[in-house]
DSSP file (Angstrom, degrees, kcal/mol; ACC not computed):
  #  RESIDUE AA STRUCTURE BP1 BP2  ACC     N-H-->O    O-->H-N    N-H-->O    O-->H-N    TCO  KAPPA ALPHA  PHI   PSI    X-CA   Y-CA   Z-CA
    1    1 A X     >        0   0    0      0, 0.0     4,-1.8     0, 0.0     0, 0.0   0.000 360.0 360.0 360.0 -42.0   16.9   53.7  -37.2
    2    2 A X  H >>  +     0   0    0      2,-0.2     4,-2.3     1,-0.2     3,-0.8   0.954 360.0  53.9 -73.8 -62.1   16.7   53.5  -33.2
    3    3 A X  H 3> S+     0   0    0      1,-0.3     4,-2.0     2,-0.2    -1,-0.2   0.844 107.4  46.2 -35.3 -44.5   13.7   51.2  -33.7
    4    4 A X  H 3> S+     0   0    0      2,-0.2     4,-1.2     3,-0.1    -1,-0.3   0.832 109.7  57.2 -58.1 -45.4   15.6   48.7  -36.1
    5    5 A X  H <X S+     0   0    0     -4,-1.8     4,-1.8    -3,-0.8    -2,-0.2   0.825 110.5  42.8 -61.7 -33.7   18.6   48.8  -33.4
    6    6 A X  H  X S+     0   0    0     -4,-2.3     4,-2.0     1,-0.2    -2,-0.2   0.916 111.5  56.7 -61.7 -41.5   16.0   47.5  -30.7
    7    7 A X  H  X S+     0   0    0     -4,-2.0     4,-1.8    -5,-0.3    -2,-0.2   0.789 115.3  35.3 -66.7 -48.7   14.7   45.1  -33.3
    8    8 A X  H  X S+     0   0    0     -4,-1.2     4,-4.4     2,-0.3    -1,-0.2   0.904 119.2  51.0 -76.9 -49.0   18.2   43.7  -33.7
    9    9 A X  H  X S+     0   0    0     -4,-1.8     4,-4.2     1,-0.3    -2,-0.2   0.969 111.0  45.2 -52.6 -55.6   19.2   44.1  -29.8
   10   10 A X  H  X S+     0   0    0     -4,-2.0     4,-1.1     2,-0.2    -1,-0.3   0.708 113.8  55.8 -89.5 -20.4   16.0   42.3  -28.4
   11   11 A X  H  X>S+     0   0    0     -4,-1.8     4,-2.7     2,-0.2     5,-0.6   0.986 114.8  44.4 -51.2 -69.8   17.0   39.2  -31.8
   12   12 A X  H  X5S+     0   0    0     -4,-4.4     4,-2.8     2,-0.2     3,-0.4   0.971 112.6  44.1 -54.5 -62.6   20.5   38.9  -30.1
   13   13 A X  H  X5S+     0   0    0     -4,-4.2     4,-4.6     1,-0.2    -1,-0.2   0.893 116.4  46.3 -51.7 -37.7   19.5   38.7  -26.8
   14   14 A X  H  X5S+     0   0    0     -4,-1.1     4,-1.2    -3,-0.4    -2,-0.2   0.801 115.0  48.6 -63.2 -50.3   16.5   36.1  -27.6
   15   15 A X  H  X5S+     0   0    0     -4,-2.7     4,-0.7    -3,-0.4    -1,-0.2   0.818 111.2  51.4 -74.5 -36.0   19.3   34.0  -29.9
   16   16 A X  H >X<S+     0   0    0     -4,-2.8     3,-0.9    -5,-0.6     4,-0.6   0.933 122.6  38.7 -61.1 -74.1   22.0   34.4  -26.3
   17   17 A X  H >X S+     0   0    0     -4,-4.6     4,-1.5    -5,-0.3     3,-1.1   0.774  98.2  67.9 -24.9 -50.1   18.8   32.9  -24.6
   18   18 A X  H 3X S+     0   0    0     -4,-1.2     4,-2.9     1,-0.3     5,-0.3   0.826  92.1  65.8 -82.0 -28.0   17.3   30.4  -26.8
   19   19 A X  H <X S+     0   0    0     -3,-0.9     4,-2.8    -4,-0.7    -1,-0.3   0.963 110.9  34.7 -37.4 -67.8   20.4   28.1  -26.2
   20   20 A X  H <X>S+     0   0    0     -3,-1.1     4,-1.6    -4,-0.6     5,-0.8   0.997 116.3  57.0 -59.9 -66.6   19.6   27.5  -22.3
   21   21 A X  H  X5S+     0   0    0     -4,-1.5     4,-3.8     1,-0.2     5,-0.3   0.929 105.9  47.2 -33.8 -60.5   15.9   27.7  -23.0
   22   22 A X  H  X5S+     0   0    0     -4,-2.9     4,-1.8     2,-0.2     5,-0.2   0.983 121.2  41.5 -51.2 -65.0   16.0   24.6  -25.7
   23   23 A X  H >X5S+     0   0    0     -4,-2.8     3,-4.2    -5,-0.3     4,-1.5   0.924 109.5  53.6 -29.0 -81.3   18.2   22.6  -23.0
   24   24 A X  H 3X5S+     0   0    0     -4,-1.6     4,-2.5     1,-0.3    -2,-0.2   0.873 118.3  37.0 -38.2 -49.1   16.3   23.6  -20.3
   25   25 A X  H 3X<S+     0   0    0     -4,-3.8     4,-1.5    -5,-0.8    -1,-0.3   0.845 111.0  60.2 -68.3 -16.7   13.0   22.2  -22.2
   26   26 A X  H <X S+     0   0    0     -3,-4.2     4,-2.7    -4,-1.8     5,-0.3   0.939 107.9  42.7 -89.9 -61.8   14.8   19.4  -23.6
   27   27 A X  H  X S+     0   0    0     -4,-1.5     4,-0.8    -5,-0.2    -2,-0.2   0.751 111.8  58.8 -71.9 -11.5   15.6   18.2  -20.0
   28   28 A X  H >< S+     0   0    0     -4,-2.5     3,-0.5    -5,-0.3     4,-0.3   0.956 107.8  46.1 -37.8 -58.5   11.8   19.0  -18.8
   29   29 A X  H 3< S+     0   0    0     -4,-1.5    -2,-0.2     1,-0.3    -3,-0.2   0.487 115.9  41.0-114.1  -1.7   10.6   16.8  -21.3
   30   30 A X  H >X S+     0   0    0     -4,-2.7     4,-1.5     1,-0.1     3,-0.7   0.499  95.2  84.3-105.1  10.2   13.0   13.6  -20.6
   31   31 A X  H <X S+     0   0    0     -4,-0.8     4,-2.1    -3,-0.5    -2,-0.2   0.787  78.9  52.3 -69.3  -6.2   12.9   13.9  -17.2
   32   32 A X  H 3> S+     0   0    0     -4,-0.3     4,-0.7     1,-0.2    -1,-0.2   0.668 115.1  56.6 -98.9  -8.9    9.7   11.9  -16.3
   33   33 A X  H <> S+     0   0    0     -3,-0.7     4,-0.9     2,-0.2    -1,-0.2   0.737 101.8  48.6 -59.7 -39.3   11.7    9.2  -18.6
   34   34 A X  H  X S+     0   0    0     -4,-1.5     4,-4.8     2,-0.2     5,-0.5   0.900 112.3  54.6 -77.8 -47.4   14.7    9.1  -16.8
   35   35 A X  H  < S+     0   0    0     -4,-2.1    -1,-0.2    -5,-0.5    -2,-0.2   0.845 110.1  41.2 -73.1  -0.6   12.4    8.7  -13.6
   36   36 A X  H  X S+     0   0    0     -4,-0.7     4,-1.0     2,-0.2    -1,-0.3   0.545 115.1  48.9-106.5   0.3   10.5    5.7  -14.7
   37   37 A X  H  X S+     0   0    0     -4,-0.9     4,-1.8    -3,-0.5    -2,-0.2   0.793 112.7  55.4 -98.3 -11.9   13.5    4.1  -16.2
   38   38 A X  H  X S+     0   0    0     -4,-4.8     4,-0.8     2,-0.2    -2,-0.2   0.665 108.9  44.0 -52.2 -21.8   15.1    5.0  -12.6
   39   39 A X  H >> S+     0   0    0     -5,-0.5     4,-0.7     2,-0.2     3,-0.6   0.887 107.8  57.5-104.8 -53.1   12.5    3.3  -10.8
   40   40 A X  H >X S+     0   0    0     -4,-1.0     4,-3.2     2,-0.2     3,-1.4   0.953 109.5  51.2 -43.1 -56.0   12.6    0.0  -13.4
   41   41 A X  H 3< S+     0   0    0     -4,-1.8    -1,-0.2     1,-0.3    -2,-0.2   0.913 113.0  47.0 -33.0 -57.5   16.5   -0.3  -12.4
   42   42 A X  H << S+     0   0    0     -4,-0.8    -1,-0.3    -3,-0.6    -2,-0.2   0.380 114.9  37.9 -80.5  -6.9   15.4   -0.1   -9.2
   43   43 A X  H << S+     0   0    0     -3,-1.4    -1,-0.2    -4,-0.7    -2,-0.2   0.729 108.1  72.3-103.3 -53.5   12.3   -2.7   -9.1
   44   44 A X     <  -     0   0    0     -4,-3.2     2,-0.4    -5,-0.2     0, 0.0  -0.228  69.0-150.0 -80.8 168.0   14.0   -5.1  -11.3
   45   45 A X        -     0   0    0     -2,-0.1     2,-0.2    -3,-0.0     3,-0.1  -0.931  26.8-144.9-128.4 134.4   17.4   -7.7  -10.3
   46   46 A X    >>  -     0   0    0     -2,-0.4     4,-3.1     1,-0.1     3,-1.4  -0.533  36.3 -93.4 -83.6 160.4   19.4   -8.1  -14.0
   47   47 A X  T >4 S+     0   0    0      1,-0.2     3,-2.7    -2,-0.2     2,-1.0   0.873 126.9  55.5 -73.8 -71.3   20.8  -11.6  -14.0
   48   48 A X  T 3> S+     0   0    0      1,-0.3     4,-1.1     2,-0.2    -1,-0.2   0.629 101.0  54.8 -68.6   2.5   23.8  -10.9  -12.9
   49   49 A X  H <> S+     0   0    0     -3,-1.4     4,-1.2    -2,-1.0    -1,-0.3   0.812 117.0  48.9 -75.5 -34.3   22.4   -9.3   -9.9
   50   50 A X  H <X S+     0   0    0     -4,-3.1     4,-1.7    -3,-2.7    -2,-0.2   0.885 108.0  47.4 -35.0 -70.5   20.9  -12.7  -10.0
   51   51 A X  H  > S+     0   0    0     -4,-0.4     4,-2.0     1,-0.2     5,-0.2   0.869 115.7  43.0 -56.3 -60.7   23.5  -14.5  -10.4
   52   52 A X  H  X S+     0   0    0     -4,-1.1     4,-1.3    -5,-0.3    -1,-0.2   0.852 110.3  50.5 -60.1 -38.9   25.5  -12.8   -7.9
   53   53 A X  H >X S+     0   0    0     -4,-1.2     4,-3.8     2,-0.2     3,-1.1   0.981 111.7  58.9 -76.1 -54.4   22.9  -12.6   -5.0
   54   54 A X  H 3X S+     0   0    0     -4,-1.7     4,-1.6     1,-0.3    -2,-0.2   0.844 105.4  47.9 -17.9 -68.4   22.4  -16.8   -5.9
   55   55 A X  H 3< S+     0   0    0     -4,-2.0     4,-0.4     1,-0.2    -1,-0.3   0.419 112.4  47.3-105.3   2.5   26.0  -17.5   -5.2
   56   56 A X  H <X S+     0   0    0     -4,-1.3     4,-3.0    -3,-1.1    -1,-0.2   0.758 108.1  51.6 -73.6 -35.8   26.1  -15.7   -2.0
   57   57 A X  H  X S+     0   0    0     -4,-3.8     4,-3.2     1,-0.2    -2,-0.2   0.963 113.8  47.9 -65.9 -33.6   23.1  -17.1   -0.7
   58   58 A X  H  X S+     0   0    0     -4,-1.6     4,-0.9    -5,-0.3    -1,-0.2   0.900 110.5  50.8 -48.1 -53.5   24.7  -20.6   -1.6
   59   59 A X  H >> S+     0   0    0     -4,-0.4     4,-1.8     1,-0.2     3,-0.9   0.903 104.5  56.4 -70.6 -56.9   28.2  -19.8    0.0
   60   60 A X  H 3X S+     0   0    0     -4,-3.0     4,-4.8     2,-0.2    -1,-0.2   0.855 110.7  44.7 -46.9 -44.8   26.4  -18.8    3.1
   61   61 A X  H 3X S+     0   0    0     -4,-3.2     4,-0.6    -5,-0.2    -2,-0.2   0.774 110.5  59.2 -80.1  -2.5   24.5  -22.8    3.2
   62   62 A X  H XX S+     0   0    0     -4,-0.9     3,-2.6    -3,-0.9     4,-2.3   0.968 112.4  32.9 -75.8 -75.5   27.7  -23.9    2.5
   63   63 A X  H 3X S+     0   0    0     -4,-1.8     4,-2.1     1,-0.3    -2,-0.2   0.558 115.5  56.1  27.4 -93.4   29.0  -22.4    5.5
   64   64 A X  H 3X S+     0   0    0     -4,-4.8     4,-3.2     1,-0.2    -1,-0.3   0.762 106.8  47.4 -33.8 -53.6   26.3  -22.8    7.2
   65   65 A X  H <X S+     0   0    0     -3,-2.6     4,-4.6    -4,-0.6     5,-0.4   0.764 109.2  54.8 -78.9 -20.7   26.4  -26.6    6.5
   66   66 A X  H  X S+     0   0    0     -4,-2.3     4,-2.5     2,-0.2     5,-0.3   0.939 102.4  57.7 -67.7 -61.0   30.5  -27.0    7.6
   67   67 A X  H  X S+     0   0    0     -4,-2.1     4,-4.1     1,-0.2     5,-0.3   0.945 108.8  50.3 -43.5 -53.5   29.9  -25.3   11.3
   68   68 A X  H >X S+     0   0    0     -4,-3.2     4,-1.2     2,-0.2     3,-1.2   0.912 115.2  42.6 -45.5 -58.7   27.2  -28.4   11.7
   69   69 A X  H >X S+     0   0    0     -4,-4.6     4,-2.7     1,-0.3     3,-1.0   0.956 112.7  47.2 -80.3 -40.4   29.6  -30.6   10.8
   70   70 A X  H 3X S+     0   0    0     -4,-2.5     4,-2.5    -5,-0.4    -1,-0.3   0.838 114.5  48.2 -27.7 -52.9   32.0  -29.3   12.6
   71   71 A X  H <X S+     0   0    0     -4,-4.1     4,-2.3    -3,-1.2    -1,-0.3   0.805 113.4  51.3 -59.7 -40.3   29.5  -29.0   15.9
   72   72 A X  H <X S+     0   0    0     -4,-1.2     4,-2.3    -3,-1.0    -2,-0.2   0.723 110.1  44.1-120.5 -32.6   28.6  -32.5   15.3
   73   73 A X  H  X S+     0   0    0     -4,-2.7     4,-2.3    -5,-0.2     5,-0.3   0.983 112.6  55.0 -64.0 -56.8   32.5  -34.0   15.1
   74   74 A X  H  X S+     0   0    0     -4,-2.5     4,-2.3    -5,-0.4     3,-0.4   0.844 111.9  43.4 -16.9 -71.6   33.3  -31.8   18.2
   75   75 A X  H  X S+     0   0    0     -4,-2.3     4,-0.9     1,-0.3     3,-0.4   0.898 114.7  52.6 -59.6 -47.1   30.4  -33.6   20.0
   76   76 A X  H >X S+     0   0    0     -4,-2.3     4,-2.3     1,-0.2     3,-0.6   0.838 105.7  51.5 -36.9 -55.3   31.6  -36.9   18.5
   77   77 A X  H 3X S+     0   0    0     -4,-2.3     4,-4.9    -3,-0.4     5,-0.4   0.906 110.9  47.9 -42.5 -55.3   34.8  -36.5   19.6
   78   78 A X  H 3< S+     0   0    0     -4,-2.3    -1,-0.2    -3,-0.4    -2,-0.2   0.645 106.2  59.2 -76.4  -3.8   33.6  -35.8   23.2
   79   79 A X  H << S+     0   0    0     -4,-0.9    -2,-0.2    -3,-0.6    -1,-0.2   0.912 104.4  44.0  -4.1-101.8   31.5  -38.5   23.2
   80   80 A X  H >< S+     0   0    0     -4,-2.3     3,-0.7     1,-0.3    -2,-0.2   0.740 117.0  51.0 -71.4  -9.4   34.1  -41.3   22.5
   81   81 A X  T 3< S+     0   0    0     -4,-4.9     2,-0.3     1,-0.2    -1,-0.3   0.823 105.5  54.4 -94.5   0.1   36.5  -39.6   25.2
   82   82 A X  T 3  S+     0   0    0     -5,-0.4     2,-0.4    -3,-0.2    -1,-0.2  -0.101  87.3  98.6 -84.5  40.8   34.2  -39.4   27.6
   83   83 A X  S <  S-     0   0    0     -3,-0.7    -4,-0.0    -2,-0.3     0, 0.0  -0.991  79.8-114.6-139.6 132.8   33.3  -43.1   27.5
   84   84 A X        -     0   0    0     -2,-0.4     2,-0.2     1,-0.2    -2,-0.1   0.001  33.8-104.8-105.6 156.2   34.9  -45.1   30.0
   85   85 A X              0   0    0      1,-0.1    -1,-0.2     0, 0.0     0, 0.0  -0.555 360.0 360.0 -89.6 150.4   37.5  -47.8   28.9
   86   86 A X              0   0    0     -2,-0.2    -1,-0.1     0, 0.0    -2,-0.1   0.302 360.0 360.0-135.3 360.0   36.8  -51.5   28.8
């Protein structure tokens, strides 16, 4: 009878366990998954990371391109008043 009660005890505790255990193995065996599809995310640009990084660099030569003209009217400007009247 006591032998049957252990039998029973040490089934319940092992069925309270087995829950965590089965997770716990279940995330063992997709982690080395999660970390190579972590590392592909990371390696790779998706188009709209594409897309996006594209139309900054663009916006920046735009920019870029106005301050020249901008620099280059300035000098124009100082140019024709600094040029003596005739």
């Amino acid at each position: 009878m006591r032998r049957e009660f252990y039998r029973l005890a040490a089934v319940a505790a092992l069925a309270a366990l087995l829950p965590g255990c089965v997770s716990t193995a279940v995330a063992v065996v997709k982690a080395p998954f999660q970390v190579v599809g972590q590392t592909a995310d990371w390696l790779t640009v998706s188009q709209d990371e594409a897309d996006r990084n594209r139309g900054r660099e663009i916006r920046r030569n735009e920019e870029r391109d106005a301050k020249a003209a901008r620099k280059a009217a300035k000098r124009e400007r100082e140019r024709l008043e600094d040029r003596p009247e005739r």
